[in-house]
C-alpha positions, 0 to 999 in steps of 0.5 A: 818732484824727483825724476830718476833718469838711468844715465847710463841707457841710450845710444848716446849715453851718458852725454846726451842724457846728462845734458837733457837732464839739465835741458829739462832742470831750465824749467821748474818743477822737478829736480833729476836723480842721474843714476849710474857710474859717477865718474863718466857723469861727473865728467859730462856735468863738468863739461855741460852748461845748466842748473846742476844744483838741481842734478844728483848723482846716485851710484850705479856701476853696472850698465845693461847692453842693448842687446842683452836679454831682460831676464838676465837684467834683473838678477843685475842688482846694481846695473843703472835701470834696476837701482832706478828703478828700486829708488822708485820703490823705495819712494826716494823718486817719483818717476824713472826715465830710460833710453836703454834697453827697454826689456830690461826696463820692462823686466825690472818695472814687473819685477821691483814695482809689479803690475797694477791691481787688475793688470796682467800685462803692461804696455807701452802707450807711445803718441801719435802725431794727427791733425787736431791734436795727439792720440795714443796707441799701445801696445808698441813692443812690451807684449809679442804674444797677447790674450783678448783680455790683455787688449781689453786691460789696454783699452781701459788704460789707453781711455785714461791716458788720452783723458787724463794726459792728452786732455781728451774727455770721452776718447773714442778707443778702437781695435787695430785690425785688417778691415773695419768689419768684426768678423776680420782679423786674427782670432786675438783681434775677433775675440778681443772686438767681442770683449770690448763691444760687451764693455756697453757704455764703459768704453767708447768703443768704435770698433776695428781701425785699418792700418791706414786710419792709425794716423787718423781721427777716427780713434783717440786710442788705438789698441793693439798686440806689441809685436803688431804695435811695434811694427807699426811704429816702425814702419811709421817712423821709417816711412815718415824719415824716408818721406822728409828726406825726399821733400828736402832734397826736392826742395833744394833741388833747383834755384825755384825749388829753394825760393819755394822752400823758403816760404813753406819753411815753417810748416815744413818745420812743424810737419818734421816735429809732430813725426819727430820722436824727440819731440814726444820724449818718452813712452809710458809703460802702463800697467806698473805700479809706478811712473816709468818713461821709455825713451828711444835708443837713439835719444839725443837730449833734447828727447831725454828732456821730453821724455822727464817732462812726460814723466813729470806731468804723468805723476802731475795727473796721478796716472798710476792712481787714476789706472788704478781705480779705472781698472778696478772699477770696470771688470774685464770677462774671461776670454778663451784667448 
């Protein structure tokens, strides 16, 4: 299996992402396409231990900002993300990774690959940390604007993942809202818990999830707008980072504090990586047809080699195949919203 990573996306690109190429080329299984300026990879091959004849280079010498706008990304033919991507096409790869710009990803995905039959929007499905094992929720950032059907395409792909990556045999799928009640929310969220409920026994609905159950067991998948899924990632991310900071600095607080610190270190360590982003990899992008991985900005390698490990299982269990016949199999109702 081959796994085209764009080199050049990322905070700490292309360092950290050559070097979690080579992490993830440790353990069998796939072999890595760096896609982007030859020179600066060469130079981090150069200075980096691992497997590089597992590693190829491919030309890219166009790089996309952080900061720049997807629709103008796409015209960039030869920028790292869009031959990536056109080598998935093309079948050279079987799957694309990317800590860069994650519109411009998204632009390109829709653009070279298309949406999958029956799909109108893709979606990001990013892993949440819960006790007895992950769950999924999408969207987190790929849609602000949603229609009650799209959140219904979500679910459907949402119930896919959970099965066929986290292992969950009937994944329980729930709508983010204010209050468990179907009359509470947003018209979007109103129309959308109507659609679904419709859905009978083709989906394991359970109904409205409260922000304060996202973490917990009471749904496999949750289902939400990006704008609202990006928040609430955010916030998550922001409120996890504050709290470990605030438990370290307790713990080291006093000679007692230390002694105690100590002898919680290894679930103090577990508890850091289940909120830890390196520790997932990657976020799917469902909905294109194909396998392609976003990574955070801030990736170091240890989540770049995450995020290829996730691409690879994804195209292990065949998810664009098995999204594929999910969704034609069970039709989705027109919806006013």
């Amino acid at each position: 299996m081959r796994i085209a990573v764009d080199a050049m996306g990322g905070d700490h690109a292309p360092r950290e992402v050559v070097a979690g190429a080579l992490l993830s080329c440790r353990e069998p299984g796939h072999e890595v396409v760096l896609v982007g300026r030859p020179g600066a990879i060469s130079a981090c091959l150069a200075e980096l231990a691992g497997p590089t004849e597992r590693v190829q280079v491919v030309v890219a010498e166009d790089v996309i900002g952080m900061g720049e706008l997807p629709a103008a990304a796409c015209k960039r033919r030869n920028s790292s993300i869009a031959v990536a991507t056109q080598l998935l096409r093309a079948g050279d790869v079987q799957a694309v990774v990317s800590a860069g710009n994650s519109g411009a990803f998204m632009a390109c995905a829709l653009v070279v690959l298309d949406t999958l039959p029956g799909i109108e929007r893709p979606a990001i499905a990013v892993c949440l940390p819960r006790p007895g094992g992950p769950g999924v929720l999408l969207d987190a950032g790929a849609n602000a604007d949603c229609k009650a059907t799209h959140l219904v395409q979500f679910a459907q792909m949402g119930r896919v993942y959970a099965r066929d990556i986290l292992g969950i045999s009937d994944p329980a799928v729930g709508l983010l809202s204010i209050g468990e009640e179907a009359s509470k929310g947003t018209s979007l969220t109103k129309a959308a818990h109507q659609l679904l409920a419709e859905l009978g026994g083709e989906i394991n609905f359970v109904g409205n999830v409260e922000p304060t159950r996202v973490f917990s067991p009471d749904a496999d998948v949750i289902v939400c707008d990006g704008f609202t899924g990006n928040v609430v990632l955010k916030t998550a991310e922001g409120t996890a980072t504050a709290l470990l900071e605030a438990f370290r600095e307790a713990l080291t607080g006093s000679l007692r504090a230390r002694l105690g610190a100590g002898l919680l270190r290894g679930s103090l360590h577990r508890l850091a990586a289940d909120f830890d982003y390196a520790t997932h990899g990657g976020a799917l992008l469902l909905g294109v047809n194909g396998v392609c991985v976003v990574s955070h900005g801030r990736s170091d390698a240890r989540a770049i080699s995450s995020a290829i490990v996730v691409a690879r299982r994804s195209v292990e269990a065949a998810v664009t195949e098995r999204l594929t016949q999910a969704c034609q199999s069970q039709a989705v109702p027109v919806a006013p919203v």
